[in-house]
C-alpha positions in Angstrom: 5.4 -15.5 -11.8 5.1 -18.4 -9.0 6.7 -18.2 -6.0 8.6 -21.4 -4.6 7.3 -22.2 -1.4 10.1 -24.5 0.0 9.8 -26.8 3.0 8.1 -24.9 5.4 4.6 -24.8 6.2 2.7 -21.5 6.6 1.9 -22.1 10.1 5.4 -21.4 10.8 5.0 -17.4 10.6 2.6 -16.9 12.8 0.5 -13.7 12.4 2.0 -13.0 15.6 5.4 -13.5 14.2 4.4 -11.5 10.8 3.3 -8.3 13.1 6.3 -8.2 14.6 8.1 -8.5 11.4 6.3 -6.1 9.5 7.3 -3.7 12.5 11.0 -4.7 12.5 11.1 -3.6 9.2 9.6 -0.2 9.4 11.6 0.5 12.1 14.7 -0.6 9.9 13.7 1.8 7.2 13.3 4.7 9.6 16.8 4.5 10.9 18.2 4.0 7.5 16.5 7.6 6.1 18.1 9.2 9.1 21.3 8.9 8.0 20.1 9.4 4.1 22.2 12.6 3.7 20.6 13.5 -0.7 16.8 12.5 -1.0 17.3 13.3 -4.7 16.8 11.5 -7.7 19.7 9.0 -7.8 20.1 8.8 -11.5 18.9 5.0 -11.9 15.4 4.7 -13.4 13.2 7.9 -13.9 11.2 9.1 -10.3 13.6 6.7 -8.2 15.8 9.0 -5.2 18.4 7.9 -3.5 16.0 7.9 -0.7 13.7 5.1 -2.0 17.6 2.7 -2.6 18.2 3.7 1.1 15.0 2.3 1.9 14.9 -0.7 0.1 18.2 -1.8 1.5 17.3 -1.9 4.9 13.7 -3.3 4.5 15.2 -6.4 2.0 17.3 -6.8 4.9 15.5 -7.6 7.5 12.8 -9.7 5.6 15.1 -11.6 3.7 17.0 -12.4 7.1 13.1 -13.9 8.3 12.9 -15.9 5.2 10.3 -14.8 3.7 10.1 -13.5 0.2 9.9 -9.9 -1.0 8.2 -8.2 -4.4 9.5 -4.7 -3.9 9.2 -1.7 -6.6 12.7 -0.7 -6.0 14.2 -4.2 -6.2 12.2 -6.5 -7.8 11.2 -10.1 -6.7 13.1 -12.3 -4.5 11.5 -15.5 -3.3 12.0 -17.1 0.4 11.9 -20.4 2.4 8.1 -19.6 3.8 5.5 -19.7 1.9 5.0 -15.7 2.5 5.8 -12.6 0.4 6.1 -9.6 1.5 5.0 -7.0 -1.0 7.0 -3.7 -0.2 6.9 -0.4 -0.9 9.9 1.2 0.9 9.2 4.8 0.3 5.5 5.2 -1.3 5.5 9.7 -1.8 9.3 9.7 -2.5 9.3 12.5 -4.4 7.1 14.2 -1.6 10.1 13.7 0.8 11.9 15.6 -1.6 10.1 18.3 -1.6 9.8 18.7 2.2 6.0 17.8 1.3 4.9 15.9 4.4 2.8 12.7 2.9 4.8 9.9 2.3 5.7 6.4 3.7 6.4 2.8 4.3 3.8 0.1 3.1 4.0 -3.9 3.4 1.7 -6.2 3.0 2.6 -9.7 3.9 1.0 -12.4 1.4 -0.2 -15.8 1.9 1.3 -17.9 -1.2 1.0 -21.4 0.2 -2.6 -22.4 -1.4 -4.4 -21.8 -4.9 -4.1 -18.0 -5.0 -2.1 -15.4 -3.1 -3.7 -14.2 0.2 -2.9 -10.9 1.3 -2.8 -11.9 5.5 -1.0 -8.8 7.0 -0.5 -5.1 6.4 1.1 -2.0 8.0 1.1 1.4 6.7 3.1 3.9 8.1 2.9 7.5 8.1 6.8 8.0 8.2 6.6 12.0 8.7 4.3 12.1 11.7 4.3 8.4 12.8 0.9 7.2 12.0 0.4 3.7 11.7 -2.5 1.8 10.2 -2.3 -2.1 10.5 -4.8 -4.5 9.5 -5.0 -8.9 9.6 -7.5 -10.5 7.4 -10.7 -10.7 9.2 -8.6 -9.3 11.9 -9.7 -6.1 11.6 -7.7 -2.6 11.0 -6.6 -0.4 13.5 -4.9 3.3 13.4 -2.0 3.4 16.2 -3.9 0.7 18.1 -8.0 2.3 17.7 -9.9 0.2 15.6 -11.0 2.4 13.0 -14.1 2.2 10.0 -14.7 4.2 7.1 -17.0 7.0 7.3 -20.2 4.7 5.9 -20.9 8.5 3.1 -22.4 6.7 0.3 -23.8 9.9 -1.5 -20.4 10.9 -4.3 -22.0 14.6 -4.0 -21.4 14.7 -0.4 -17.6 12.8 -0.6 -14.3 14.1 -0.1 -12.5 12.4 -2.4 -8.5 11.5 -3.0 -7.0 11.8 -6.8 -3.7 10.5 -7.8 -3.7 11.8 -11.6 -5.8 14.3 -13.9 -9.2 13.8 -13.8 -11.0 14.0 -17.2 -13.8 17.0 -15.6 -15.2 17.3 -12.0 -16.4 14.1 -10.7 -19.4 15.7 -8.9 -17.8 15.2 -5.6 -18.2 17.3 -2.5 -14.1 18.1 -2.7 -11.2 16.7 -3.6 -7.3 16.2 -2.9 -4.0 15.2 -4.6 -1.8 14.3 -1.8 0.8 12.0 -3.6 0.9 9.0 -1.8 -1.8 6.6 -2.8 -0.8 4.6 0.6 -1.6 6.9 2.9 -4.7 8.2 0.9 -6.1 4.8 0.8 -5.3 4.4 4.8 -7.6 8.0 4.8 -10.1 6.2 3.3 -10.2 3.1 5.7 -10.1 5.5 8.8 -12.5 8.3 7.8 -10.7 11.2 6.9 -11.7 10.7 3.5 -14.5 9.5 1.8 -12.7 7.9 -1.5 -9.7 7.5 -3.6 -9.3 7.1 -7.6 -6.7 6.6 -9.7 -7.1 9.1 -12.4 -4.4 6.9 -14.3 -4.3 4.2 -16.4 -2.1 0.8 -15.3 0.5 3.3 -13.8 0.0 2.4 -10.2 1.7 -1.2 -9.0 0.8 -3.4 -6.7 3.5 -2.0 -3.4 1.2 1.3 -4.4 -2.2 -0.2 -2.9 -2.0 -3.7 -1.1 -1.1 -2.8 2.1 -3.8 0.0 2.0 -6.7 -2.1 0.2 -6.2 -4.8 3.2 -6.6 -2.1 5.7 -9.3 -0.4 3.6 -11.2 -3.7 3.5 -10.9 -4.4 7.2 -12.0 -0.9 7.6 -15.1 -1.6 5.8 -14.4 0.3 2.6 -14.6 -1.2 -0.8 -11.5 -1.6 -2.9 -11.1 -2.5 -6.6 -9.7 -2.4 -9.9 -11.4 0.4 -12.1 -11.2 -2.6 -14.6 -12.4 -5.2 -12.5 -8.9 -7.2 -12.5 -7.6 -8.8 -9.3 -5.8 -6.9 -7.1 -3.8 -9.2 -5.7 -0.8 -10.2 -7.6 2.9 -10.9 -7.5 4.3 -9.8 -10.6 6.4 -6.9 -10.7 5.5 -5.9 -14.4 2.1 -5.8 -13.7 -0.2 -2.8 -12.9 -3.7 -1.7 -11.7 -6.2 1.3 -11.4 -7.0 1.1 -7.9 -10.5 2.6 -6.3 -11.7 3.1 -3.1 -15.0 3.6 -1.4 -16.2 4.5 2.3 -18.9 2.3 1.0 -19.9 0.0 -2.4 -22.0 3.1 -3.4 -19.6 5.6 -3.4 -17.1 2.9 -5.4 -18.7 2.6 -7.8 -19.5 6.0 -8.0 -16.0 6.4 -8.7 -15.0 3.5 -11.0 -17.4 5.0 -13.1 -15.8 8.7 -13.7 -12.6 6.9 -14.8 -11.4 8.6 -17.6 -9.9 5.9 -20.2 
């Protein structure tokens, strides 16, 4: 789906003015889920709490107040008077929060839609349980609360810890692994170190608020990030989904593309 990008040049959202936005709107969501009195399942669509309709309130908000445009999984696509969308996941683990399981989080990713092909500019991932915030600009580099960070350079799979979201088909030959339930935040782990990879054990399941915000950071970081099917990973269409993998380094991605199950 194109996005209209209006009158305004992209110069006019400064990445200056995109950081700060990208913060405004965290900070949104964090005050709206403190006043979220049921973080159950609202009853809408399947997996979706009343948490994540909290969420996406406050963040739609604030962006659409800024003009830019939003692609959010709870909401859909809205477009703006820049040409910048915001890709948006307001609540990526929401059924961690649930649980009192203490992974989950905020992820945006602003996008550059003013030339040929969407340009993922600006990211912030943030850690809403403890407050941990990764944040990456395009050949910016990324940063975890302020420290520049880079992933751990492992590029032996047999020596890798390793983050799953879905079943595996056997053992992967990996060191470990973990299923933490925010592919967000395991991707950020990837970018800063704590892990060595991430794979999507499923097929076309994950969309694109599940991974943009973190590949960006991931790729800042140094890591390699693609689609276990080689498809871009940048895209604005709310239908579509990907099967994202992550490396510390090229080795170790492809490593991992490889042990996909389908």
């Amino acid at each position: 789906m194109s996005i209209p990008s209006g009158n305004v040049s992209s110069t006019d959202m400064t990445p200056d003015h995109l950081t700060g936005l990208l913060a405004d709107t965290v900070e949104a969501v964090a005050a709206a889920l403190e006043h979220t009195g049921d973080w159950g399942e609202a009853g809408t669509r399947s997996g979706q709490h009343h948490s994540d309709l909290a969420a996406d309130d406050a963040a739609v908000a604030v962006l659409s107040a800024a003009g830019v445009g939003v692609l959010s999984e709870e909401s859909g696509l809205r477009a703006g008077h820049h040409p910048v969308v915001v890709v948006l996941d307001p609540l990526d683990g929401s059924t961690n929060a649930a649980r009192g399981l203490s992974w989950w989080a905020v992820s945006l990713c602003a996008v550059d839609v003013g030339g040929p092909a969407p340009v993922a500019v600006e990211s912030l991932v943030v850690d809403l349980r403890h407050g941990t915030r990764w944040r990456a600009r395009r050949n910016g580099g990324a940063f975890r609360d302020g420290e520049k960070i880079r992933s751990s350079g492992c590029s032996d799979l047999t020596s890798a810890i390793v983050g799953l979201n879905g079943v595996p088909a056997g053992h992967g030959g990996w060191s470990q692994f973990r299923a933490l339930g925010a592919t967000a935040l395991d991707m950020c782990a990837v970018a800063d170190g704590t892990l060595d990879g991430y794979l999507d054990c499923t097929t076309d399941e994950l969309g694109v608020w599940d991974y943009l915000g973190a590949a960006l950071v991931c790729t800042e970081a140094g890591a390699s990030v693609g689609d276990a099917f080689g498809r871009e990973l940048t895209v604005l269409d709310h239908s579509a989904r990907r099967v994202p993998v992550a490396g510390a380094t090229a080795e170790v991605m492809a490593a991992l593309k490889a042990l996909h199950p389908a």
